[in-house]
Structure formats: structure tokens, C-alpha cells
C-alpha positions as CSV (number, residue, x, y, z in Angstrom):
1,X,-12.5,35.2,-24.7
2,X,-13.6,32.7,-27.3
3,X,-9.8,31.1,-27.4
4,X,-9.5,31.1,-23.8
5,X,-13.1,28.7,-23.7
6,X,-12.5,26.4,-26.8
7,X,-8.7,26.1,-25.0
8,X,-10.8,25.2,-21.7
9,X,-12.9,22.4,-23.7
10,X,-9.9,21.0,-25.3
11,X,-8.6,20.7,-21.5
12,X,-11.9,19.2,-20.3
13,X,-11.2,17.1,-23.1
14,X,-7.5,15.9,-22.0
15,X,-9.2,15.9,-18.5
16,X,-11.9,13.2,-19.0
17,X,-9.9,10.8,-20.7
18,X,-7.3,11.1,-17.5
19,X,-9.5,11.6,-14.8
20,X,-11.7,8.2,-16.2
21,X,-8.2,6.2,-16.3
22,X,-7.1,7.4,-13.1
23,X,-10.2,7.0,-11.6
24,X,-10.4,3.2,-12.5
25,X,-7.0,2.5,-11.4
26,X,-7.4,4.3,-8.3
27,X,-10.8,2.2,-7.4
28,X,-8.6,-0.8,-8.4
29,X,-5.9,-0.1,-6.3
30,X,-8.2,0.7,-3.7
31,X,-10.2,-2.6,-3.7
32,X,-7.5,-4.8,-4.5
33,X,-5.5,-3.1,-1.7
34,X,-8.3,-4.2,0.8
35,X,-8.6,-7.5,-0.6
36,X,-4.7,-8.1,0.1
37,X,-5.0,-6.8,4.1
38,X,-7.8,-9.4,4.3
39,X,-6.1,-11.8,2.7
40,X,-2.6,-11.4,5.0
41,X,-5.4,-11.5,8.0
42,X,-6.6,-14.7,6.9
43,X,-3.2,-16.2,5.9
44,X,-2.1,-15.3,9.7
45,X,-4.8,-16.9,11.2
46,X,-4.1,-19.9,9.3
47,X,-0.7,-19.9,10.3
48,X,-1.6,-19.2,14.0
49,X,-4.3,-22.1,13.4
50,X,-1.7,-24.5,12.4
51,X,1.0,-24.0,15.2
52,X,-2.0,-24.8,17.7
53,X,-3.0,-28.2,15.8
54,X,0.7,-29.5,14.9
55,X,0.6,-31.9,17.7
56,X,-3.0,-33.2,18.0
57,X,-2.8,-33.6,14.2
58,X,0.3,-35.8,14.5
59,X,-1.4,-37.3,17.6
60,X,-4.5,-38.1,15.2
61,X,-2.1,-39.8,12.9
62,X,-0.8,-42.5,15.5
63,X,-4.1,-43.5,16.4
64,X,-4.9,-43.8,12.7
65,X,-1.4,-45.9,12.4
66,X,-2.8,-48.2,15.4
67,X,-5.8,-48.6,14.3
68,X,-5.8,-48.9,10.3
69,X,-5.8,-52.6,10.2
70,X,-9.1,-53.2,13.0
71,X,-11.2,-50.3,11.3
72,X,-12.8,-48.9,8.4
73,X,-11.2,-45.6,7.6
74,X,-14.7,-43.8,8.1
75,X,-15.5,-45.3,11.6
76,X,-11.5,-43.7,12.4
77,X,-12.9,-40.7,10.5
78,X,-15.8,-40.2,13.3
79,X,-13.6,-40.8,15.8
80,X,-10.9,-38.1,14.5
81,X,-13.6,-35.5,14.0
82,X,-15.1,-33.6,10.9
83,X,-12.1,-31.2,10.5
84,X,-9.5,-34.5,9.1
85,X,-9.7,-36.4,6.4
86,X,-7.5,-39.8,5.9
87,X,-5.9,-40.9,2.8
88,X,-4.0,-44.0,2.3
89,X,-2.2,-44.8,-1.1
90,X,-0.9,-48.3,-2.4
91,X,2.5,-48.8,-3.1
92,X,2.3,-47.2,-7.1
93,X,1.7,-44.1,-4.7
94,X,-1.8,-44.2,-5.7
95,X,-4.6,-43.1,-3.1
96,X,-7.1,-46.3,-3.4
97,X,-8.9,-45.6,0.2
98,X,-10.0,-41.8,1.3
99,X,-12.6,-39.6,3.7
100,X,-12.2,-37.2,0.9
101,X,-14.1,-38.2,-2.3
102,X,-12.3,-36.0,-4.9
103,X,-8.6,-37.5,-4.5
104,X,-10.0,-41.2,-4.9
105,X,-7.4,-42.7,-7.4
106,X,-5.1,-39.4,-7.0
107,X,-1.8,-40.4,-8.0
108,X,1.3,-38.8,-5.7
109,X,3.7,-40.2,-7.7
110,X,5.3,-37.1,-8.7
111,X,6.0,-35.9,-5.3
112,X,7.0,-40.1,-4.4
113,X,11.0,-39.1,-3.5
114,X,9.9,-36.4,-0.6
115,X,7.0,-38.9,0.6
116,X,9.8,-41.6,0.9
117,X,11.9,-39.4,2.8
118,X,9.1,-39.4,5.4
119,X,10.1,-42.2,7.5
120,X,8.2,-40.7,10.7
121,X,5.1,-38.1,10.3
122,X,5.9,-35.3,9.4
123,X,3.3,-32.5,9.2
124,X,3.3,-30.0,6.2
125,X,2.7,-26.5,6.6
126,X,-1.2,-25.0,5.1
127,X,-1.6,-26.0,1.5
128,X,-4.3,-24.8,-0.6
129,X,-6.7,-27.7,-1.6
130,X,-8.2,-26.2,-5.0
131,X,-11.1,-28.2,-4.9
132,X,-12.9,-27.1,-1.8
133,X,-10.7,-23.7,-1.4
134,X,-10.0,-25.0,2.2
135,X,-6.7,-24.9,3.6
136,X,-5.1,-28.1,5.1
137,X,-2.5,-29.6,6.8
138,X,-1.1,-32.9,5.5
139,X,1.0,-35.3,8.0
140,X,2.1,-38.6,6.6
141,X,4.5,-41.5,6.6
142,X,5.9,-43.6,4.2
143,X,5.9,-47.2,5.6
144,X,6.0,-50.9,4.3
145,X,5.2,-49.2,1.1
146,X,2.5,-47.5,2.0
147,X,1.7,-44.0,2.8
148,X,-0.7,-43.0,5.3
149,X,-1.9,-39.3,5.5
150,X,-4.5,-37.2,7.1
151,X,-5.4,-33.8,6.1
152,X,-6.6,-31.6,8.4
153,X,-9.0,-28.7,7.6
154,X,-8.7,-25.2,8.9
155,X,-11.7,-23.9,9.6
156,X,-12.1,-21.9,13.1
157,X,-14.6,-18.8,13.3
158,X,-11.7,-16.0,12.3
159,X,-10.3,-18.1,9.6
160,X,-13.8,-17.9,8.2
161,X,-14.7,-14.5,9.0
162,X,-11.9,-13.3,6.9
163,X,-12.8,-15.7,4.0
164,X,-16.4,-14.3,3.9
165,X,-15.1,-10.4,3.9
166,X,-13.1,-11.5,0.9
167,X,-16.2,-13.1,-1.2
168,X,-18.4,-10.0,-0.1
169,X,-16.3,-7.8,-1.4
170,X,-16.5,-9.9,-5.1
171,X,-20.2,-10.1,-4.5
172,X,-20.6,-6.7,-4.0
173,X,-18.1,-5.7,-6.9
174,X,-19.4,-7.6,-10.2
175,X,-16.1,-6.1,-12.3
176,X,-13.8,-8.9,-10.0
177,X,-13.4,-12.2,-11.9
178,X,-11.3,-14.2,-9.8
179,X,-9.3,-14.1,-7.1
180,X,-6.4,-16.5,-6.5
181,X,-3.5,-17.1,-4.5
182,X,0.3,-18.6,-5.6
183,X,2.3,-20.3,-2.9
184,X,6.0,-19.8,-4.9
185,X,8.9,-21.9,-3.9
186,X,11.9,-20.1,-6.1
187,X,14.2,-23.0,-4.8
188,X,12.5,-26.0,-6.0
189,X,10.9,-24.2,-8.8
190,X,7.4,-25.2,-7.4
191,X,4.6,-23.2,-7.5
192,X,0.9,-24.0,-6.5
193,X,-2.5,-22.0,-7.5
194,X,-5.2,-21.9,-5.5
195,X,-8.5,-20.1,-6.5
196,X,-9.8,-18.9,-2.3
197,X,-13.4,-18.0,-3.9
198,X,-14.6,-20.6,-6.5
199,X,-14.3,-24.2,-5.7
200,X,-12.9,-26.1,-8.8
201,X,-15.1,-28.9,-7.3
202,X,-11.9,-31.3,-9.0
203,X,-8.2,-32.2,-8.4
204,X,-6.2,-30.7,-10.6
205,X,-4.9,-32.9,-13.7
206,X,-0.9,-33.0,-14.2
207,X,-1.1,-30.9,-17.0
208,X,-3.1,-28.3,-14.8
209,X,-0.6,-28.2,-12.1
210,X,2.4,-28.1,-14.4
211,X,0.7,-25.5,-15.9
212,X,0.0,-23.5,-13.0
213,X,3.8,-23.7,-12.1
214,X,4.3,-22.3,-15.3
215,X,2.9,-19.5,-14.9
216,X,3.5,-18.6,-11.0
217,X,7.2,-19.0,-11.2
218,X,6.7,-16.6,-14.7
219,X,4.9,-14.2,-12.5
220,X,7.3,-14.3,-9.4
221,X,9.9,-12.9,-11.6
222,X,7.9,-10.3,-13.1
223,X,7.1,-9.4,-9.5
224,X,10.6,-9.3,-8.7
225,X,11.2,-6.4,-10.9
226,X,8.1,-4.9,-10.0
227,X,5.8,-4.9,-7.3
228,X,3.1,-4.6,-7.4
229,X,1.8,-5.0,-11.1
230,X,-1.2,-3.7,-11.9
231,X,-2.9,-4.0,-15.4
232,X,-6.3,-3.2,-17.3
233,X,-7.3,-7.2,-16.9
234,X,-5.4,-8.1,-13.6
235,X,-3.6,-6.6,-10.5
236,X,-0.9,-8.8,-8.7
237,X,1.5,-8.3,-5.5
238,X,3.8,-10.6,-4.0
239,X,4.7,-10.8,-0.6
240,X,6.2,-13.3,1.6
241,X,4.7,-16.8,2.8
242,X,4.0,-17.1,6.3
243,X,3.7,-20.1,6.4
244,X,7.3,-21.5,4.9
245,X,10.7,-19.7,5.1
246,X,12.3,-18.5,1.4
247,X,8.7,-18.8,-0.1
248,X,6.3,-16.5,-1.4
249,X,2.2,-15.7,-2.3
250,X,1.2,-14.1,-5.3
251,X,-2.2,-12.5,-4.9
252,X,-4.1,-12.0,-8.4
253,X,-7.4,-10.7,-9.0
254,X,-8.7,-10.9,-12.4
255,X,-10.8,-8.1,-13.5
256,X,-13.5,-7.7,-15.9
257,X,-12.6,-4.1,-17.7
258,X,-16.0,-4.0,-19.3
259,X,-18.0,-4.4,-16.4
260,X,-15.7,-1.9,-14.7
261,X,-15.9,0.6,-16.9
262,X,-19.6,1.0,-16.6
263,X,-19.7,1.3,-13.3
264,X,-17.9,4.5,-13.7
265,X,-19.5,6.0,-16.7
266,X,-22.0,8.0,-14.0
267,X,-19.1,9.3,-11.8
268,X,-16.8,10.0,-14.8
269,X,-20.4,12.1,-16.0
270,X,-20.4,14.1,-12.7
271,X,-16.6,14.9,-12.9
272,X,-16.7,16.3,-16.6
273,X,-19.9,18.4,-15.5
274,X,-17.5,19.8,-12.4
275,X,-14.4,20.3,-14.8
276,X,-17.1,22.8,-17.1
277,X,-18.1,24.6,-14.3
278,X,-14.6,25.2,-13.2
279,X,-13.4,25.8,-16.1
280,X,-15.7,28.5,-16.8
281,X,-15.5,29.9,-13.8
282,X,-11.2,29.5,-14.0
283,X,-11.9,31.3,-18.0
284,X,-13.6,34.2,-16.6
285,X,-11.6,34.5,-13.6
286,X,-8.1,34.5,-15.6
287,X,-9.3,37.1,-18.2
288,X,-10.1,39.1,-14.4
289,X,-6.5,39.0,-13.0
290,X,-5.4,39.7,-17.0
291,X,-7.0,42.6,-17.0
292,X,-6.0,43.6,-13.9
293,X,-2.3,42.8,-14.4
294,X,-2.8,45.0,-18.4
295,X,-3.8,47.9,-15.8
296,X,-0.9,47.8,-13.5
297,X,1.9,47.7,-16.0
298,X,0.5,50.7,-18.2
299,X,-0.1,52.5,-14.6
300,X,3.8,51.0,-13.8
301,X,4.8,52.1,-17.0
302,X,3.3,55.6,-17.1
303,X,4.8,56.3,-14.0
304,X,8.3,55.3,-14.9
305,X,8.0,57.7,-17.9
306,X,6.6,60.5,-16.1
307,X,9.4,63.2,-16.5
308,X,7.2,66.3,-15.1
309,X,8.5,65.8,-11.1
310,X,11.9,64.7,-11.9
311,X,13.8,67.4,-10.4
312,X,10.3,67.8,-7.4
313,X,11.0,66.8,-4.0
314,X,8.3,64.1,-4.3
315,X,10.6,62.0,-6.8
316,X,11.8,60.1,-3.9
317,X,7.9,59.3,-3.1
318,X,7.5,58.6,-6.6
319,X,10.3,56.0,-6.7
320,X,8.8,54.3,-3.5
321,X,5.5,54.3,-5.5
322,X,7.1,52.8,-8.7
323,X,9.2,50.1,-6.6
324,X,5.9,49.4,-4.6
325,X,4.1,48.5,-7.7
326,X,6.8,46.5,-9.3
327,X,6.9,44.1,-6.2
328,X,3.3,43.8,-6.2
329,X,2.8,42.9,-10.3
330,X,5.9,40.9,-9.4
331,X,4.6,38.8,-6.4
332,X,1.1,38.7,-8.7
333,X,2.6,37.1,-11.7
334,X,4.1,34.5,-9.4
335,X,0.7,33.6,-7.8
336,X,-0.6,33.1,-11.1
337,X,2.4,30.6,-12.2
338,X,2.1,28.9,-9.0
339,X,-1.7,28.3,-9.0
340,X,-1.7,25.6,-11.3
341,X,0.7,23.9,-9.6
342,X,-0.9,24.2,-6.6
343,X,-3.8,22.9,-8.0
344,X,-2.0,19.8,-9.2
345,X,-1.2,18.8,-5.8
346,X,-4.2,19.4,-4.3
347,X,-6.1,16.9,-6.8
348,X,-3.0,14.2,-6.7
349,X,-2.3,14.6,-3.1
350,X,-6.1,14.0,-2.2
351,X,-7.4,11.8,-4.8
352,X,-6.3,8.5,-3.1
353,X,-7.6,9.1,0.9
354,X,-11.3,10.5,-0.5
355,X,-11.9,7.5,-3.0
356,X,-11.2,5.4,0.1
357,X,-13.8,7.5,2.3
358,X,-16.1,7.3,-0.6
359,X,-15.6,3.3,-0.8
360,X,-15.9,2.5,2.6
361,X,-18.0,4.7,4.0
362,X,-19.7,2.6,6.5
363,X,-16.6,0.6,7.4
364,X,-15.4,2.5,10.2
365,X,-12.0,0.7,11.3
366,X,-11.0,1.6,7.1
367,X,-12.9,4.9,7.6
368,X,-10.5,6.3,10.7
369,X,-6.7,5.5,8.8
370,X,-8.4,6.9,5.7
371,X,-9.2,10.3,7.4
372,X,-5.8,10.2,8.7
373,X,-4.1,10.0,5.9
374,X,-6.4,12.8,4.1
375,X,-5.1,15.2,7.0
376,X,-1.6,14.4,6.4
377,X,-1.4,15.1,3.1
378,X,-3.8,18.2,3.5
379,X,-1.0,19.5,6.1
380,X,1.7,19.2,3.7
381,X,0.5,21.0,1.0
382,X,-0.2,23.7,3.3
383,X,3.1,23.7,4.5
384,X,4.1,23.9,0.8
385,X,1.9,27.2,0.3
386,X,2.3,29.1,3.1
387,X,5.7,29.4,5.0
388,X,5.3,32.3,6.4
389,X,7.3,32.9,10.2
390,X,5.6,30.3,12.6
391,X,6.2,30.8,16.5
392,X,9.6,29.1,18.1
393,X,9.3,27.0,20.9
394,X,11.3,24.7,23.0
395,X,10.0,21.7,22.5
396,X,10.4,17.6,24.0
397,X,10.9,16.0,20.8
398,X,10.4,12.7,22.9
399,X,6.6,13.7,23.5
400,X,6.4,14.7,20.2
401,X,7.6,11.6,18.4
402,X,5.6,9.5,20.8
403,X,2.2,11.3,20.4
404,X,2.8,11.2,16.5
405,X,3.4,7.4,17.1
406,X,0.5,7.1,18.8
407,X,-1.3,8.7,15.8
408,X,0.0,6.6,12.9
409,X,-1.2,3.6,14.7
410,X,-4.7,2.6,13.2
411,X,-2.5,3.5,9.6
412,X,0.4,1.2,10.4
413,X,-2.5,-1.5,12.2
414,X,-3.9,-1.0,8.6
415,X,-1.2,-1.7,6.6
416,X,0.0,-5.0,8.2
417,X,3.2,-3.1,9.9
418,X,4.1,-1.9,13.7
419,X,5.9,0.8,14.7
420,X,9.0,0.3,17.3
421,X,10.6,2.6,19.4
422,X,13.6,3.5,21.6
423,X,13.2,7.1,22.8
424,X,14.7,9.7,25.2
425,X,14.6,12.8,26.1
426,X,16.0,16.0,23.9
427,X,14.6,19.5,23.9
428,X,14.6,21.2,20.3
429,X,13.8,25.1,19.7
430,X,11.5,24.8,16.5
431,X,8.3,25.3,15.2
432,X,6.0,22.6,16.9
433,X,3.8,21.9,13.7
434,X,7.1,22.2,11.4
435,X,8.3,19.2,13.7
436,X,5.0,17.6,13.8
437,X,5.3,17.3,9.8
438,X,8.6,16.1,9.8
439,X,8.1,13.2,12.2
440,X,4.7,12.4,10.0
441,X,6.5,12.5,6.4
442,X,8.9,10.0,7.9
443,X,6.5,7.9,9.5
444,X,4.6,8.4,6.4
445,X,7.6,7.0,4.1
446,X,8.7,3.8,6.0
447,X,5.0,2.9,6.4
448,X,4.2,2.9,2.7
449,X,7.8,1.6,0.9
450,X,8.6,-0.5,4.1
451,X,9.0,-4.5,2.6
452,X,9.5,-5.2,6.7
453,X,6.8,-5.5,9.5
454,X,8.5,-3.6,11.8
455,X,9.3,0.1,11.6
456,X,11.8,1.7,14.3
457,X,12.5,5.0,15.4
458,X,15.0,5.9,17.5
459,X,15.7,9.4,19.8
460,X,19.3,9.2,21.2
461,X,20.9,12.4,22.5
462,X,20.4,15.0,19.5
463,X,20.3,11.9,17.0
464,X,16.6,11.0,15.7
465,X,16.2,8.0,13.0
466,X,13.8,6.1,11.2
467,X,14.9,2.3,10.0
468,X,12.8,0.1,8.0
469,X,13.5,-2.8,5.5
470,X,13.9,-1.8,1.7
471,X,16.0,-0.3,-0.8
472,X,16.9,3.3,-2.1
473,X,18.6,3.7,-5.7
474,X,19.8,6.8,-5.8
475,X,19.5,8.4,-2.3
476,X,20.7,12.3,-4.1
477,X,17.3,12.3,-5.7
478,X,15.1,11.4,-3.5
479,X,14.7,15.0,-1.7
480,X,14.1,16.5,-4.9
481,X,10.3,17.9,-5.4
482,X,8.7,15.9,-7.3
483,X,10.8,12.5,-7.8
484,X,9.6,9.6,-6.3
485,X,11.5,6.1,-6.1
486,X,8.4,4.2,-6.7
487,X,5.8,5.2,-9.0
488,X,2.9,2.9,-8.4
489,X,3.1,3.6,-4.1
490,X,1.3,6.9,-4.9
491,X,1.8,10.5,-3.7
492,X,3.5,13.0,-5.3
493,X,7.2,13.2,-4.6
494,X,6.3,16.3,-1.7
495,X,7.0,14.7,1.5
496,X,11.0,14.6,1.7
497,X,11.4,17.7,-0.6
498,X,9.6,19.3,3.0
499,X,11.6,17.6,5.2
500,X,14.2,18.8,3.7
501,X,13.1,22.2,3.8
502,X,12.4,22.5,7.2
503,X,16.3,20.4,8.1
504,X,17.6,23.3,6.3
505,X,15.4,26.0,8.4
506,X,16.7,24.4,11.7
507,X,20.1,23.8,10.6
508,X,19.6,19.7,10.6
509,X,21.9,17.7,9.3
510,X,20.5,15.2,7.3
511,X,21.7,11.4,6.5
512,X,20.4,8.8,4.5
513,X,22.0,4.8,4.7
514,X,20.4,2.1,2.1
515,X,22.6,-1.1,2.7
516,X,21.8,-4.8,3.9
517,X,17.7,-4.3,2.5
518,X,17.7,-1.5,5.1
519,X,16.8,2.1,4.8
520,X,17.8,4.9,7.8
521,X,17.2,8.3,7.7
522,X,19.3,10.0,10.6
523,X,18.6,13.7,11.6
524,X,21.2,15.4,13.8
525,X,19.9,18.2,15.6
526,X,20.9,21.5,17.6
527,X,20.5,21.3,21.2
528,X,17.9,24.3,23.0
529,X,19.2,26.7,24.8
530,X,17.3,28.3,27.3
531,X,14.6,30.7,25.9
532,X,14.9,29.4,22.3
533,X,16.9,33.1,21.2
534,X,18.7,33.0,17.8
């Protein structure tokens, strides 16, 4: 008794240590996940900003052409509205007259070969201006020497809703130090840094920038490898630029550990208190079934060496008896070897969906996918536990696929994605949830590793797939309990291990293609017959 407890505190031990790690990195993840959804939304509404403005800004900068040598740049300012700004440099490439106060004197001569190219305006996609954290689009012309340019400032309503959920969420979580933005051009080698919360108030120097390019190309490449990259200091992820073809954005939020770590200190208390209890309560509970288990094998064991009825007519009872018990000390010491494991996936599988109930508890449109989620991976592992017979039914896959559509759609909505699909109608004899969870884990899968928007499913005949963009190394492991391609996406390597399972159960032949960034799992299935017989 006093091993098994000092061999529970040296677990509670192990435990703390873990559960505090995981449970900052998971609050991390969870917050820097949120900030990067915000920050896509407010990058789209930039970009949908700037293909509305593209001609009235290039409309603003003929009337500034026309009009440059009978008015003062302000008075044109008025006239243009608050939103533009006008710049005009002399021929050194130096702004000498501006609207905008912090790029008086600005040099542009190290960008002087691509302004020269600019013999008619040209309008530049949404750049970052670090010292106002506005985005703005730049037209100009290079001309007698000159260059004229007007920068326009993006600030509609949505543009600026999106901005303020992303500084509420640093006001409300004093751990965040900084978060900033990389626009990443891997041709040119160009990279700019933006800071989307702190005005630097300043241009950047030279050095700065160079600096800054320095370090954003450095961190595409890291990215590259892997994505996303989360450390005790900083998270980052990259994704692609909407607002330029072969260009990326590097998000990175800078994170104060210390201040972190505090904030935790009470919930990490509460979890060590609940680890006790349980482990107590697991102590006394073990030394129960032990005892139990001592019991039935001397029983077992007495009766195997009883000799008295050997030649009786009740030995064939007797050996029914014996067999009896040996299946049931049999099935028991399996329940106890599997408990743990159980266990394991319970606290993995769940951990994730209930900090994000916890965290945004009064944000409903996060609160619904979250919920979701929690259900789905609540349904596996039951799935895992018990498979025991379930009902046979002929079933529409079509309905099926499209109601479980229906219900990933506040997920995929969540997650930046949409799903796509081509269905028709096929009749399958199966298990209806069995289906259900096969539909989901796929759904599931392309939604979370999926590095394209758009996630397709298709029903032709007795052929169901599933095709998103990305990339599988080693496509005989992946079905394999436990083994999961990518690490820091989360879960626990149970969802194709199931489907698997339950192809096998219905005799469905399973195919997996990862070629051209693309990834399709293709289930071919057996056709109903009438009343679902074997």
C-alpha cells in the first residue's frame, strides 16, 4: 500500500511538470491560433478593399498629375480626401514635399530601378506602413525626373473591426509582447516587417530594413521546414500573401514566458489537487481489482487441482466452470492493461476543444466549432472502446455525406477553408454511426493538414474521395494507431487507425494518392443488396 502511494506521488510529480508545459503550449497555440484567423480576416478585407479602390486611386493620381504645378499639395490633399496621402521626390529620389509628416526627406533611392520602370502609374498592392501600422496602397510614376506618388490608406469599418479584435486580445492577455507581420518575397529576396499593434511612430532607417530582411527571409526558411514553429519566447506560421502571387506572411507573436507562467501557476494548483485525488482514489481502487484478481486465480487454481470428481459425472460441469473463470480473469487482466491507455486518449483527445471552451466562453461563433470538435473526438474514442455488433442498415451515403457536410461547416468557416462537393446517389448496408465516423475522421483530416482553401469530396457510383492540397511522406504509416505525420497539428494518431478499421469491417478498399501537393483518399465500396443480408 505505501509503494503503490509514494509510486502515485512520484507520478503526480512527472504529471505537474507535463501537465504545466502542456498546458502553456496549449493556451499558446490556442491564442495564437485565434490571433492568425483574425489576422487572415483582416488581410482579406484588405485585399477585397484594394480591388474596389484600384481605379479611383489611379484616378486620384491624374488629377494630382494635372494639378501639381497650380496647387499646394495640401489644398490637392482636401480635395483627394483624408484616406491619400501625396509624396513627391526630387530627382536624387528624395521625398522633399509630403501629406505625410514622417517620410519628409525619405530617401527611395534603393528601390530607384523599379520606380524608373514606372513610366505610367502603376498601383502597388497593400504595404504595411510601420509607422502608423496602416496599410496602403502606393501608385506612382516616374516622370521628367520626378516621382509622384499617393498612398492611399485602408481604413473601412471591417478592416478596422478586425484590427481592434486583434489588440483586444493583447490587452486582454498581458504575456503577448508583440505581434508582427512579414510580407516575404523568396524571389527577390525582399522581405518587409510590419509591427499591426504598436506604431513605431518613425520610418524605418536602412539598417532597420536590411535588418528586418535579414531576419524574415531567415525565418521563411525555417518555416519551410516546419510550419508552424512554436517556441517558449515566440510562435510563428507562414502562410501565403493574398495580396501578391509567389509571396508569403509570416505571423509572429512574441511572448513574455514570465508573465505567462504566472497566469497559470493557479490552474496548474487546481490540476495537481485533482491528480491527488485521483490518484488516491486510482491507489485504492487498483489494490481493489488486485485483490480481486489474487482471489480468482487461487479459486482458478484450486479448482484445476481438485482431483476428488475426476472420474464424477460433474467433471464436464467442472471444466465448463474452470474455462468460465479463465475467460473472465482473462478479459479482466486486459481491462486493466487497457485502462491506462484509455485514459491517455481521453486526456489527449480532449485537452485541446475544452481549453478552447474555457478560453472563449462568451464568444459564441468560437464557442459552436469548439463544441463540435469536442464531440468528434469524444465519438471516436468511443468507437475505440466499445465495438461491440451495431445494427445494419441500408443506408444513402449521399444524405449522409451531405448532412456531415453540413455539420463541419462553422469548423471549416473557422479554419479559413470550404468544403466542395460532387455527390450522387449510392446505397451502402453499414452501420450508420460507423459511416458517420468515417465521413467525420476524413473531413476531420483535410480540414486540419489541408495547405489549400478548398476541400472536395466526391460520391461517384461506389467510389467516395476526399482531395485537399498537401503532402503525405509515407502513406504505409499513416493508418497505424498512434503515428501521426505532423506532430504540432494535434490529436493523437486515432482517427485513420478507425477508419481503417471500420474499411476492413465493410470490406472497403482503401486508396491513398499524395502527388502534385495533393492528397486523395479513395474508398471503394460494396453495393446494397436488398434487405442488407450477409
Amino acid at each position: 500500500m505505501i509503494f503503490v502511494f509514494l509510486l502515485s506521488l512520484l507520478f503526480i510529480g512527472t504529471a505537474y511538470i507535463k501537465i504545466q508545459n502542456k498546458y502553456i503550449n496549449s493556451q499558446k497555440e490556442l491564442i495564437f491560433y485565434k490571433i492568425e484567423y483574425l489576422s487572415n480576416n483582416f488581410l482579406q478585407e484588405i485585399l477585397k478593399e484594394y480591388n474596389l479602390k484600384k481605379k479611383e486611386i489611379i484616378k486620384a493620381h491624374k488629377y494630382l498629375l494635372s494639378h501639381l504645378k497650380k496647387e499646394d499639395i495640401q489644398q490637392i490633399k482636401k480635395k483627394l480626401g483624408p484616406n491619400f496621402h501625396i509624396f513627391v521626390t526630387n530627382k536624387n529620389f528624395v521625398i522633399t514635399h509630403t501629406t505625410f509628416k514622417y517620410d519628409q526627406n525619405f530617401s527611395l533611392a534603393f528601390v530607384k530601378d523599379l520606380l524608373m520602370s514606372h513610366k505610367t502609374i502603376h498601383v502597388s498592392p497593400p504595404i504595411c506602413e510601420p509607422a502608423t501600422t496602416n496599410f496602403i496602397s502606393f501608385s506612382d510614376v516616374y516622370k521628367n525626373g520626378i516621382v509622384t506618388q499617393i498612398g492611399y490608406i485602408y481604413k473601412n469599418p471591417k478592416i478596422n473591426y478586425f484590427k481592434e479584435q486583434i489588440k483586444k486580445i493583447k490587452q486582454n492577455n498581458p504575456f503577448i509582447k508583440e505581434i508582427t507581420l512579414y510580407f516575404i518575397h523568396p524571389k527577390t529576396k525582399y522581405a518587409q516587417q510590419c509591427n499591426i499593434i504598436t506604431p513605431l511612430y518613425r520610418k524605418y532607417t536602412l539598417k532597420e530594413m536590411k535588418e528586418a530582411r535579414k531576419e524574415g527571409m531567415k525565418l521563411y526558411r525555417a518555416l519551410l521546414k516546419k510550419n508552424p514553429i512554436i517556441t517558449k519566447n515566440a510562435m510563428y506560421i507562414l502562410s501565403y500573401n493574398p495580396f501578391e502571387k509567389e509571396s508569403y506572411v509570416i505571423l509572429k507573436i512574441d511572448i513574455n514566458y514570465a508573465v505567462f507562467s504566472e497566469r497559470i501557476k493557479k490552474m496548474a494548483a487546481i490540476l495537481i489537487f485533482t491528480f491527488i485525488i485521483i490518484s488516491l482514489i486510482g491507489t485504492v481502487i487498483v489494490l481493489l481489482i488486485n485483490s480481486t484478481l489474487k482471489t480468482l486465480e487461487s479459486f482458478t487454481q484450486s479448482i484445476k487441482n481438485e482431483t476428488v470428481f475426476k472420474n464424477n459425472v460433474e467433471d464436464k460441469n467442472l471444466k465448463e466452470v474452470i474455462t468460465a473463470y479463465n475467460n473472465t480473469l482473462k478479459k479482466l487482466q486486459e481491462a486493466i492493461k487497457s485502462k491506462d491507455d484509455f485514459i491517455h486518449f481521453a486526456l489527449h483527445e480532449l485537452a485541446t476543444p475544452i481549453s478552447i471552451l474555457t478560453l472563449y466562453m462568451d464568444d459564441y461563433d468560437e464557442l459552436k466549432p469548439a463544441i463540435k470538435k469536442l464531440y468528434s473526438s469524444y465519438k471516436n474514442m468511443s468507437y475505440y472502446i466499445d465495438k461491440n455488433h451495431k445494427r445494419v442498415k441500408k443506408i444513402n451515403l449521399k444524405e449522409l455525406v451531405s448532412k456531415r457536410i453540413e455539420y463541419f461547416k462553422d469548423i471549416a468557416k473557422s479554419e479559413n477553408k470550404k468544403i466542395i462537393a460532387s455527390l450522387e446517389d449510392f446505397y451502402i448496408c453499414a452501420n450508420e454511426e460507423d459511416m458517420e465516423i468515417l465521413i467525420d475522421n476524413n473531413i476531420k483530416n483535410a480540414l486540419k493538414y489541408s495547405t489549400s482553401e478548398a476541400i472536395r469530396i466526391n460520391l461517384k457510383k461506389n467510389v467516395l474521395s476526399f482531395e485537399n492540397g498537401g503532402i503525405i511522406s509515407d502513406k504505409e504509416k499513416i493508418f497505424k494507431k498512434f503515428y501521426r505525420e505532423e506532430n504540432v497539428k494535434g490529436g493523437f494518431g486515432l482517427g485513420l487507425y478507425i477508419i481503417k478499421t471500420i474499411a476492413e469491417k465493410y470490406e472497403i478498399k482503401i486508396d491513398v494518392l499524395s502527388e502534385n501537393k495533393t492528397v486523395k483518399f479513395i474508398y471503394t465500396l460494396k453495393e446494397s443488396n436488398e434487405n442488407c443480408s450477409n
